[in-house]
TIRO-2110 file (N, C-alpha, C; in Angstrom, 1 decimal):
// TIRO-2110
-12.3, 52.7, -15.4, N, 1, A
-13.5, 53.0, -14.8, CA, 1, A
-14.0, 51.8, -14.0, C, 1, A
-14.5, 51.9, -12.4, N, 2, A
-15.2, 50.6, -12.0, CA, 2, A
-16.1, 50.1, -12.6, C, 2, A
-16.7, 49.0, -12.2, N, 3, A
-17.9, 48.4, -12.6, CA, 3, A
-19.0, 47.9, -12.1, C, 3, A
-19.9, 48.8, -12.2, N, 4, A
-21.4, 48.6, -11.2, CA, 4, A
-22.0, 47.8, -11.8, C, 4, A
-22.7, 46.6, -10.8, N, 5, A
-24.0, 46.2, -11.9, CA, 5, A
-25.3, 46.2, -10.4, C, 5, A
-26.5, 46.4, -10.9, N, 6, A
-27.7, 46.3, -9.7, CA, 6, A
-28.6, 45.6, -10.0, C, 6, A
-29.1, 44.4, -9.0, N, 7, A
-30.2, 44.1, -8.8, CA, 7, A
-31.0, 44.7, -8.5, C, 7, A
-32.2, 44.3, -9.3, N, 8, A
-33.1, 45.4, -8.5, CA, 8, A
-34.2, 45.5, -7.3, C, 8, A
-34.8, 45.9, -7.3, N, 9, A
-36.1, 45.6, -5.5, CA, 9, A
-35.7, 43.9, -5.8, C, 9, A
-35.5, 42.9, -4.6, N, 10, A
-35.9, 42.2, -4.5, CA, 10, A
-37.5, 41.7, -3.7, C, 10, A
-37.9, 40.0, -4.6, N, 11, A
-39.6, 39.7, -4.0, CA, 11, A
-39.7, 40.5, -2.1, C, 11, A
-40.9, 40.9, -1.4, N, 12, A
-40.8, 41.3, 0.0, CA, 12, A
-41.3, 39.8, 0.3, C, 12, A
-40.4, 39.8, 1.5, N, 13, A
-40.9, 38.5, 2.9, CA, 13, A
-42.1, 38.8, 3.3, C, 13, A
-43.1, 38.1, 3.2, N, 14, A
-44.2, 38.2, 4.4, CA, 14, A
-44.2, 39.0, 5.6, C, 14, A
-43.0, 38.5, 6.7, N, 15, A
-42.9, 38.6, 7.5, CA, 15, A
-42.6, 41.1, 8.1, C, 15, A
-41.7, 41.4, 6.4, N, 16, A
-42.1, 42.7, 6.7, CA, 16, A
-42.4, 42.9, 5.6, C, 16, A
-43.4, 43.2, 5.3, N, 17, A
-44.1, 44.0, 4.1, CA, 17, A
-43.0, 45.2, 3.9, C, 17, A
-42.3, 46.0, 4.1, N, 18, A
-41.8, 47.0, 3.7, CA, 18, A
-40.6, 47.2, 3.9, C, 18, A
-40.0, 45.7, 3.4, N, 19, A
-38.7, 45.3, 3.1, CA, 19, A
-38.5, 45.1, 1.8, C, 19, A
-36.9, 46.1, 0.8, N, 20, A
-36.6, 46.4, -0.4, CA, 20, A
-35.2, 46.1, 0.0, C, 20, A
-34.6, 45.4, -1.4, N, 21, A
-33.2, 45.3, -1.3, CA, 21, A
-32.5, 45.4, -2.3, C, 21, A
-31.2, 46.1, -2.8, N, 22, A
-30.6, 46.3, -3.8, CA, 22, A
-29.6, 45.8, -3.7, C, 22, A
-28.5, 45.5, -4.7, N, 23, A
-27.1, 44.8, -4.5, CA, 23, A
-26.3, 45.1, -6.0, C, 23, A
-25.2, 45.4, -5.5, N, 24, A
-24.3, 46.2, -6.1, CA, 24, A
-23.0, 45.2, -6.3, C, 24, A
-22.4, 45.0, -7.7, N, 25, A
-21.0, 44.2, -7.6, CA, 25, A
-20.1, 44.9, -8.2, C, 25, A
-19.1, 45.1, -7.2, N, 26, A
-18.3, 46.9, -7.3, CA, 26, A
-16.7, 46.1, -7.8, C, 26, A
-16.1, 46.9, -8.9, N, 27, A
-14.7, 46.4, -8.6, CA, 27, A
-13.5, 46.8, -7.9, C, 27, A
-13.1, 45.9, -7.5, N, 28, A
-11.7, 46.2, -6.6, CA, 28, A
-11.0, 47.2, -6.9, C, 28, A
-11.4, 48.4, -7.0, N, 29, A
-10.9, 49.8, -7.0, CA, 29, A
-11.3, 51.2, -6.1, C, 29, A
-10.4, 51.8, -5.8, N, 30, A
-10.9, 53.1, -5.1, CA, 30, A
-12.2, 53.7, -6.0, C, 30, A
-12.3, 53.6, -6.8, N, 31, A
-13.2, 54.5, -7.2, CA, 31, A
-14.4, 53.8, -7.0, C, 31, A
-14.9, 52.4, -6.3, N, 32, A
-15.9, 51.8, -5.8, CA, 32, A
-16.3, 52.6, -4.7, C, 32, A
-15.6, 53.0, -4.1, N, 33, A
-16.1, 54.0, -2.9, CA, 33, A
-17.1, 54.9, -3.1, C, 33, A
-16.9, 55.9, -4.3, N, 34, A
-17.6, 57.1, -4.8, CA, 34, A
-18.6, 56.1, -5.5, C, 34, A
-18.7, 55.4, -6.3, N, 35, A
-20.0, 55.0, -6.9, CA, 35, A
-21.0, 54.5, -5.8, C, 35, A
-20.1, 53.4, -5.4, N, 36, A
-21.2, 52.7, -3.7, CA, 36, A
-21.8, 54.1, -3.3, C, 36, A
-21.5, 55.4, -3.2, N, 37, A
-22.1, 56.5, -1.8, CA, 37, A
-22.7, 56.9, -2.9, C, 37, A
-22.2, 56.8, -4.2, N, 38, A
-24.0, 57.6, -5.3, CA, 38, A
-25.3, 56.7, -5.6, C, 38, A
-24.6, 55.1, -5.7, N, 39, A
-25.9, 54.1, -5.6, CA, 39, A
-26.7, 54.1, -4.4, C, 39, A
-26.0, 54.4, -3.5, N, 40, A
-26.5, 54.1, -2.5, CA, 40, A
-27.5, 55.4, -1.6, C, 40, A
-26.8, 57.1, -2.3, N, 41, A
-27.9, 57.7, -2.0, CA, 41, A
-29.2, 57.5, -3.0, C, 41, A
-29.0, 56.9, -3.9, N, 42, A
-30.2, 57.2, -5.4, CA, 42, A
-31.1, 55.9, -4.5, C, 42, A
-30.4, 54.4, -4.2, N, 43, A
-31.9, 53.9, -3.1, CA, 43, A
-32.3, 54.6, -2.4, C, 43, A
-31.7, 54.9, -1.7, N, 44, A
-31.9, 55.5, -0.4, CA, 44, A
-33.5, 57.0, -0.3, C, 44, A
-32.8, 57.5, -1.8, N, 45, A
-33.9, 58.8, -2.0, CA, 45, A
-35.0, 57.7, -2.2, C, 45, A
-35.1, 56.7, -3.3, N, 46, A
-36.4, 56.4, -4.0, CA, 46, A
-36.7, 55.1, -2.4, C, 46, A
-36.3, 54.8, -1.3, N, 47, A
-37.2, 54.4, -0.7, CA, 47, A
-37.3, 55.8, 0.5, C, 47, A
-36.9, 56.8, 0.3, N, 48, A
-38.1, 57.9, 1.3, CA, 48, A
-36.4, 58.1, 2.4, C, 48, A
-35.6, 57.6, 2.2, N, 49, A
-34.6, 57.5, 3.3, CA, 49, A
-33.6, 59.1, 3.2, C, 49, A
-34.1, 60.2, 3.7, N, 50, A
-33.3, 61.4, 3.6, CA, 50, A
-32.3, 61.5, 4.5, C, 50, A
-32.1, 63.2, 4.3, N, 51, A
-31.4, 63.9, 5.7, CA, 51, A
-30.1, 63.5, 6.2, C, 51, A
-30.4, 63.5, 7.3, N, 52, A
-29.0, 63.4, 8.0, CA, 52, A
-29.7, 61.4, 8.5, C, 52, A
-30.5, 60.8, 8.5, N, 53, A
-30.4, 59.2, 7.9, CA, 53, A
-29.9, 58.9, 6.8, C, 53, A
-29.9, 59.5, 6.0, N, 54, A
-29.4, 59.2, 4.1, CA, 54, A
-27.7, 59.3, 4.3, C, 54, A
-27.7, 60.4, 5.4, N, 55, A
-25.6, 61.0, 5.1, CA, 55, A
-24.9, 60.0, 6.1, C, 55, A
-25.4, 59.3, 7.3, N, 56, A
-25.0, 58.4, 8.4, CA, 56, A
-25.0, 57.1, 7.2, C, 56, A
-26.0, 56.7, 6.9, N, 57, A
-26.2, 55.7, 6.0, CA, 57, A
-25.0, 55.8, 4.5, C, 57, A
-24.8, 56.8, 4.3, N, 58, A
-24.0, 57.1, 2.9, CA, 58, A
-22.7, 56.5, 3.4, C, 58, A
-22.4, 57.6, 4.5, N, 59, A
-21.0, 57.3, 5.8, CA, 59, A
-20.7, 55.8, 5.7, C, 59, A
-21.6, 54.9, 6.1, N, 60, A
-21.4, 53.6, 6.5, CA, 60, A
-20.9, 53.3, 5.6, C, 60, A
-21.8, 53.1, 4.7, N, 61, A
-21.9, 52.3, 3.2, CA, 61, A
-20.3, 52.8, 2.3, C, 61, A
-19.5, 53.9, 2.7, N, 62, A
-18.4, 54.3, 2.1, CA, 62, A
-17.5, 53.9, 2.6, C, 62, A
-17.5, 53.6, 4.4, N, 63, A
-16.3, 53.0, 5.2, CA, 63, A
-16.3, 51.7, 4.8, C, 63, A
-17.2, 51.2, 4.7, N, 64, A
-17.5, 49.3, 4.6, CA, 64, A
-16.9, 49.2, 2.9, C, 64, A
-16.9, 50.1, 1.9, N, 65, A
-16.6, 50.0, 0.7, CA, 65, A
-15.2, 50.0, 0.8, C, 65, A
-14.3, 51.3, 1.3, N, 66, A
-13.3, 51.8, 1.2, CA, 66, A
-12.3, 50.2, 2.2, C, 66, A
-12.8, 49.4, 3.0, N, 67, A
-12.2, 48.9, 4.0, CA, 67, A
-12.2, 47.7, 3.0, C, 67, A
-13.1, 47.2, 2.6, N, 68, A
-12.8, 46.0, 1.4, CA, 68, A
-12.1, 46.1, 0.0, C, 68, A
-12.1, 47.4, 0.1, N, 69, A
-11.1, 47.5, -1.3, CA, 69, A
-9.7, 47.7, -0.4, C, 69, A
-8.9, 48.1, 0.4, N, 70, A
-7.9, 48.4, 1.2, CA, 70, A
-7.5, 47.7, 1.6, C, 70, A
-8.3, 46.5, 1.9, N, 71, A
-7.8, 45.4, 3.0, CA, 71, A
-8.2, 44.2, 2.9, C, 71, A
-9.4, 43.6, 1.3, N, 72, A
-9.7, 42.9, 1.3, CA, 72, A
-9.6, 42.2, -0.4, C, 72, A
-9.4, 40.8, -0.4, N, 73, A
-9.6, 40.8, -1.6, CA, 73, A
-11.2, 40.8, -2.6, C, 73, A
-10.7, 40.9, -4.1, N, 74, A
-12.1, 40.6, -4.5, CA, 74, A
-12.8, 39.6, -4.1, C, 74, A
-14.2, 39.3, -4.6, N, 75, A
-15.2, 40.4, -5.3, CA, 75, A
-15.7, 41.4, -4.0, C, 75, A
-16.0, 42.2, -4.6, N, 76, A
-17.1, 43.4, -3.6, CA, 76, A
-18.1, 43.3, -3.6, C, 76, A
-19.1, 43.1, -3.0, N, 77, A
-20.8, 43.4, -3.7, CA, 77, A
-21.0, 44.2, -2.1, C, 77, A
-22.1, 44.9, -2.7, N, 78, A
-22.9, 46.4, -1.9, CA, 78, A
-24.1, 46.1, -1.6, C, 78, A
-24.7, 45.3, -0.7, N, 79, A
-26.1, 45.2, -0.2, CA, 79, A
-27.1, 46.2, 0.4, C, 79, A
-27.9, 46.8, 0.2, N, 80, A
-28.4, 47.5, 1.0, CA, 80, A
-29.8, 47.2, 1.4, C, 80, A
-30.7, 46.6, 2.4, N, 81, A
-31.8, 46.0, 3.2, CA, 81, A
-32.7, 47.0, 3.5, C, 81, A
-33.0, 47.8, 3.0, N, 82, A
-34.5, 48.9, 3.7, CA, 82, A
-35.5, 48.3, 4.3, C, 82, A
-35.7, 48.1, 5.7, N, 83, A
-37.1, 47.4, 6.5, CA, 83, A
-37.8, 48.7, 7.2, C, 83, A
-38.2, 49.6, 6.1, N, 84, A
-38.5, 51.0, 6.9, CA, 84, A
-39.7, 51.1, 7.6, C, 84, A
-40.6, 49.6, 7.3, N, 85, A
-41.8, 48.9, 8.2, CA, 85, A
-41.0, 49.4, 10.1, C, 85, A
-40.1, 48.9, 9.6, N, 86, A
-38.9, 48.5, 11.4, CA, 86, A
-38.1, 49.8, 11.7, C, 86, A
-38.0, 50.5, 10.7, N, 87, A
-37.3, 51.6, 10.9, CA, 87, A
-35.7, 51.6, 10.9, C, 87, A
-35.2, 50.7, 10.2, N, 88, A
-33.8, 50.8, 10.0, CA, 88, A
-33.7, 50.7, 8.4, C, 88, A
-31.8, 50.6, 8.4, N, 89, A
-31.5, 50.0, 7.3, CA, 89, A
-30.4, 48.9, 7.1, C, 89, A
-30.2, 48.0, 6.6, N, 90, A
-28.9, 47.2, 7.0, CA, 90, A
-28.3, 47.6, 5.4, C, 90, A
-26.9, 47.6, 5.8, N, 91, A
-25.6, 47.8, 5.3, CA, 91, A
-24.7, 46.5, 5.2, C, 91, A
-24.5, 46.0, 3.8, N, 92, A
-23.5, 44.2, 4.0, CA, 92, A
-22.8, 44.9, 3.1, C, 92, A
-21.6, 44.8, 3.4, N, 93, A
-20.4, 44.6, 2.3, CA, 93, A
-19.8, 43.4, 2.4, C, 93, A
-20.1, 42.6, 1.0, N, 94, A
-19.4, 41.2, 1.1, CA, 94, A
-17.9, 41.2, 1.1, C, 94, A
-16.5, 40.7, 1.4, N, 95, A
-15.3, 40.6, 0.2, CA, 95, A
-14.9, 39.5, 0.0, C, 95, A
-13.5, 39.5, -0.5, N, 96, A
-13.6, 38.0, -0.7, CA, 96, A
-12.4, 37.4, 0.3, C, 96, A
-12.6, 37.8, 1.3, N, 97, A
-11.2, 37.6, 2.8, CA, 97, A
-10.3, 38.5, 2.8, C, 97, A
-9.4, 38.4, 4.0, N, 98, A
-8.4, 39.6, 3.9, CA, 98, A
-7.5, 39.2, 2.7, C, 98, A
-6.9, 40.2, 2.6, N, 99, A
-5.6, 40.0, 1.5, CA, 99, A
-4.6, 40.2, 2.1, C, 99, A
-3.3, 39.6, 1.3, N, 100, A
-2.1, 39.3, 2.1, CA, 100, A
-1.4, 40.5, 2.3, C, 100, A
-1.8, 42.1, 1.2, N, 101, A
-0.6, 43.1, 1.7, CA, 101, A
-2.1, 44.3, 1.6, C, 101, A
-1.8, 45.2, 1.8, N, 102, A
-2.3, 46.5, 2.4, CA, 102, A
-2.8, 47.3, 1.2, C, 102, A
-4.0, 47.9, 0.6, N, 103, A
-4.8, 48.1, -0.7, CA, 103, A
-3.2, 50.0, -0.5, C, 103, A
-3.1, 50.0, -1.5, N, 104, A
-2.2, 51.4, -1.9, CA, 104, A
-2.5, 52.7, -1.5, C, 104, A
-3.8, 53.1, -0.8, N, 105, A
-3.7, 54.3, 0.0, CA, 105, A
-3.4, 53.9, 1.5, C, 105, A
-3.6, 53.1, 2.1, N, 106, A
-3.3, 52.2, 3.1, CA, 106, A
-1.5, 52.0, 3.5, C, 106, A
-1.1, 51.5, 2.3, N, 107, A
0.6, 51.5, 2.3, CA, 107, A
1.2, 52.9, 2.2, C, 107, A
0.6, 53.8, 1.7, N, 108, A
1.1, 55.4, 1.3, CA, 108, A
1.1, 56.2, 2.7, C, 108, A
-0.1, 55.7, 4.3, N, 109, A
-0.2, 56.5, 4.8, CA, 109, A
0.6, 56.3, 6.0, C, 109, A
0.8, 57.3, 6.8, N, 110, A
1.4, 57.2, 8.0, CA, 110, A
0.5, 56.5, 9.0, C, 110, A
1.2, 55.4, 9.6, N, 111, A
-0.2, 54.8, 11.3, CA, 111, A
-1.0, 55.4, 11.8, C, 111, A
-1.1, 56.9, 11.5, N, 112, A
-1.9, 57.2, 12.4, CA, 112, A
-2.9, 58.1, 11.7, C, 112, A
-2.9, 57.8, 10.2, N, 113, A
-3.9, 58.4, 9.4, CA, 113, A
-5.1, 57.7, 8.3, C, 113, A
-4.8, 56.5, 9.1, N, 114, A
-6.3, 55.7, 8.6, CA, 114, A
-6.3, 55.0, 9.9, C, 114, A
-7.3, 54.0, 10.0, N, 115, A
-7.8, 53.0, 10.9, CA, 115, A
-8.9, 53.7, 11.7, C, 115, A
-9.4, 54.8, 11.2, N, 116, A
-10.5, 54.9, 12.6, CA, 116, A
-12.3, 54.6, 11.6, C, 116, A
-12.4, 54.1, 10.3, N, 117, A
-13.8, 53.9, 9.7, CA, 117, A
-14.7, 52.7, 10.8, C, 117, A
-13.8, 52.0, 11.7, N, 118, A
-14.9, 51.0, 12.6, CA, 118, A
-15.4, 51.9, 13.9, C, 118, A
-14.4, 52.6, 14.3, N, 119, A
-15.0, 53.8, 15.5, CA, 119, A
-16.1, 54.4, 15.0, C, 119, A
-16.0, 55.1, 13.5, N, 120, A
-17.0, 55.5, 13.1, CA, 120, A
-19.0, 54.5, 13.0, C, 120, A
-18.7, 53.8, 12.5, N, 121, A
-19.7, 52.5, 12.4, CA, 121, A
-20.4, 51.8, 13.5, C, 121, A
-19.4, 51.8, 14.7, N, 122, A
-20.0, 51.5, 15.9, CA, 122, A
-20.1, 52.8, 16.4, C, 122, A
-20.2, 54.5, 16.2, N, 123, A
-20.8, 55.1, 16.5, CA, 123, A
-22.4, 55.4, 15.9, C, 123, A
-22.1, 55.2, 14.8, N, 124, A
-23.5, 55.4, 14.5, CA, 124, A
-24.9, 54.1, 14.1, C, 124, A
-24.2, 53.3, 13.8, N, 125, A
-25.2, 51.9, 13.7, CA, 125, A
-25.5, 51.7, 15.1, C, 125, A
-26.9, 51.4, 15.1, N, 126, A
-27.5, 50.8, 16.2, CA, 126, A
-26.6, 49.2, 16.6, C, 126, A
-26.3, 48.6, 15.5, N, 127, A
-25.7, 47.3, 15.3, CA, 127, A
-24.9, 47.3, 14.4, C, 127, A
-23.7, 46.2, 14.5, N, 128, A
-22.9, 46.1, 13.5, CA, 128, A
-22.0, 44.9, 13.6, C, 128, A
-21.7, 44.0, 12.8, N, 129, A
-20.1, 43.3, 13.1, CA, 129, A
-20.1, 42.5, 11.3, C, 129, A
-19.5, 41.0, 11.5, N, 130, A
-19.2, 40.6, 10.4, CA, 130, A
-19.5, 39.2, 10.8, C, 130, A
-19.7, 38.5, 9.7, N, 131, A
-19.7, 36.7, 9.2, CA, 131, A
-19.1, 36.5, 8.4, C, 131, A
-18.5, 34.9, 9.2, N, 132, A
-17.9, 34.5, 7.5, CA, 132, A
-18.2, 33.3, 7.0, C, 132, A
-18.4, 33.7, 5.6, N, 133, A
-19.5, 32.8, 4.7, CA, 133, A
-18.4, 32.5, 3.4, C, 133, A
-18.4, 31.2, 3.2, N, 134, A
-18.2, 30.4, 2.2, CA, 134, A
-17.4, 31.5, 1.1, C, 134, A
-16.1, 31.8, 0.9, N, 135, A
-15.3, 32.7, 0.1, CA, 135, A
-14.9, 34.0, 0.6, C, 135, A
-15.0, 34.2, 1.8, N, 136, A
-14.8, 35.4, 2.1, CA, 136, A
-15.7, 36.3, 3.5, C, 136, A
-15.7, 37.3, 3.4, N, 137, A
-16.3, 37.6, 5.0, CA, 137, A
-17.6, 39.1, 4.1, C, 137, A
-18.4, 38.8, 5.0, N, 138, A
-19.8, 39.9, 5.2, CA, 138, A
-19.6, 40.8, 6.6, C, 138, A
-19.3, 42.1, 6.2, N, 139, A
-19.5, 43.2, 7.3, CA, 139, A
-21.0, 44.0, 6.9, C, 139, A
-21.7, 43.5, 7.9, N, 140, A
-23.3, 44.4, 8.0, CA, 140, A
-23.0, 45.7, 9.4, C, 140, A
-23.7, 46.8, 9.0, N, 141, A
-24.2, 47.5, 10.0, CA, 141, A
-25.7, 48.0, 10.1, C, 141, A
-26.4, 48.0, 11.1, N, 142, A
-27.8, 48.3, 11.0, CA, 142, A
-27.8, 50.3, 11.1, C, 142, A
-28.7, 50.6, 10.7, N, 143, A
-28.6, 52.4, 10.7, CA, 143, A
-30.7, 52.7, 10.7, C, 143, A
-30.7, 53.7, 11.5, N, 144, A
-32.0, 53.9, 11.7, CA, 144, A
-32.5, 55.2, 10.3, C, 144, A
-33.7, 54.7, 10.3, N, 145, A
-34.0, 55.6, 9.1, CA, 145, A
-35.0, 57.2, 9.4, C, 145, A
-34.9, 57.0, 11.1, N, 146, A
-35.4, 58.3, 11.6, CA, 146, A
-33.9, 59.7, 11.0, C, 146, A
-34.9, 60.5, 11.2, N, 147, A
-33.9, 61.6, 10.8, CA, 147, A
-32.8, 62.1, 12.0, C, 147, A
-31.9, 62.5, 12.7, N, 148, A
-31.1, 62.9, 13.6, CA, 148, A
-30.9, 62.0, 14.6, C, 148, A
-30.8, 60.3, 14.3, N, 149, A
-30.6, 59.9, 15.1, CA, 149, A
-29.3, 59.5, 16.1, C, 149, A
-29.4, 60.0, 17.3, N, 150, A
-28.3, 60.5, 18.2, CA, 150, A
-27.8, 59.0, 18.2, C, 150, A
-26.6, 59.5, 17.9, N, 151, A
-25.5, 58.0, 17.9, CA, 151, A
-25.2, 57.4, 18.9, C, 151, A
-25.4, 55.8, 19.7, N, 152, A
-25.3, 55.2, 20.5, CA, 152, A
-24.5, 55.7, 21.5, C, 152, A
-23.2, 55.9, 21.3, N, 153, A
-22.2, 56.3, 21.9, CA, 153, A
-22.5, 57.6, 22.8, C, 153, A
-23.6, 58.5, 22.8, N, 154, A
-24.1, 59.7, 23.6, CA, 154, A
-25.6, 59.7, 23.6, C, 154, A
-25.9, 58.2, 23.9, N, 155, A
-27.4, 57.7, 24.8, CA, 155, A
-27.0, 58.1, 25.9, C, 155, A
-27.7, 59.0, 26.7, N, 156, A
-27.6, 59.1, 28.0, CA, 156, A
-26.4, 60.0, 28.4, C, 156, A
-25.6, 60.3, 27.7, N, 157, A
-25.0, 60.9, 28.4, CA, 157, A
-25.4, 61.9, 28.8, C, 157, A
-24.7, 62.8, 29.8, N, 158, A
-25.4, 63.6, 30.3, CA, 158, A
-26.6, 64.0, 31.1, C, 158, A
-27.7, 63.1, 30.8, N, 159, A
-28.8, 62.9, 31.4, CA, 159, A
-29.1, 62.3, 32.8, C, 159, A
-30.4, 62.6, 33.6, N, 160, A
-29.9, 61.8, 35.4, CA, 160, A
-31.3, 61.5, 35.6, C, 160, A
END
């Protein structure tokens, strides 16, 4: 069985009053995927975050899981940043750098049946990329906590 552990609300900054943050240390296993997308809707309900923001935000939060257990070494930890003052949410999945061979659903599949969870991520975060910090690398995505919000990639399209 993996191993969850949670911080809970962290102190708010000044600067947003209605900034909450939770953090999650997941182990190096597939089944970190499925816990990350149930911790992460249970924040998500108790700060007000529903709908189809809660399922975009779930989405993220399970690509950025599944891509550091696959591809990355330990540790995992699961950040999640509510500034619903600002109207987003940020998404960090810490790991602990790439690893030297390919996590076992990764080596099982054919090329052309994984690799698309970053297409996904830069369709729907407003923002997104990675840092790297002292043991390993941080992938954040930002996600809006409006309900149906139309994914960057079809701003404008169609419109004149």
């Amino acid at each position: 069985m993996a191993t969850v552990t949670a911080k809970e609300d962290r102190p708010v900054r000044p600067a947003d009053s209605a900034r909450r943050s939770r953090t999650w240390q997941l182990a190096h296993r597939p089944e970190s995927a499925g816990i990350s997308r149930r911790a992460a809707r249970t924040a998500l309900a108790d700060w007000q975050v529903t709908g189809s923001a809660a399922d975009q935000i779930v989405l993220v939060v399970s690509e950025l899981v599944t891509n550091a257990v696959e591809h990355a070494q330990p540790p995992i930890a699961l950040r999640l940043e509510a500034h619903t003052g600002r109207g987003y949410v940020r998404v960090e999945v810490d790991d602990g750098g790439p690893a030297t061979r390919e996590g076992a659903w990764t080596a099982s599949c054919a090329v052309g049946e994984h690799g698309r969870g970053n297409g996904i991520i830069g369709l729907l975060a407003t923002d997104h990329g990675s840092r790297a910090r002292t043991g390993g690398v941080t992938y954040w995505a930002d996600l809006s906590t409006e309900p149906c919000a139309e994914p960057k990639s079809r701003r404008g399209v169609g419109r004149r």
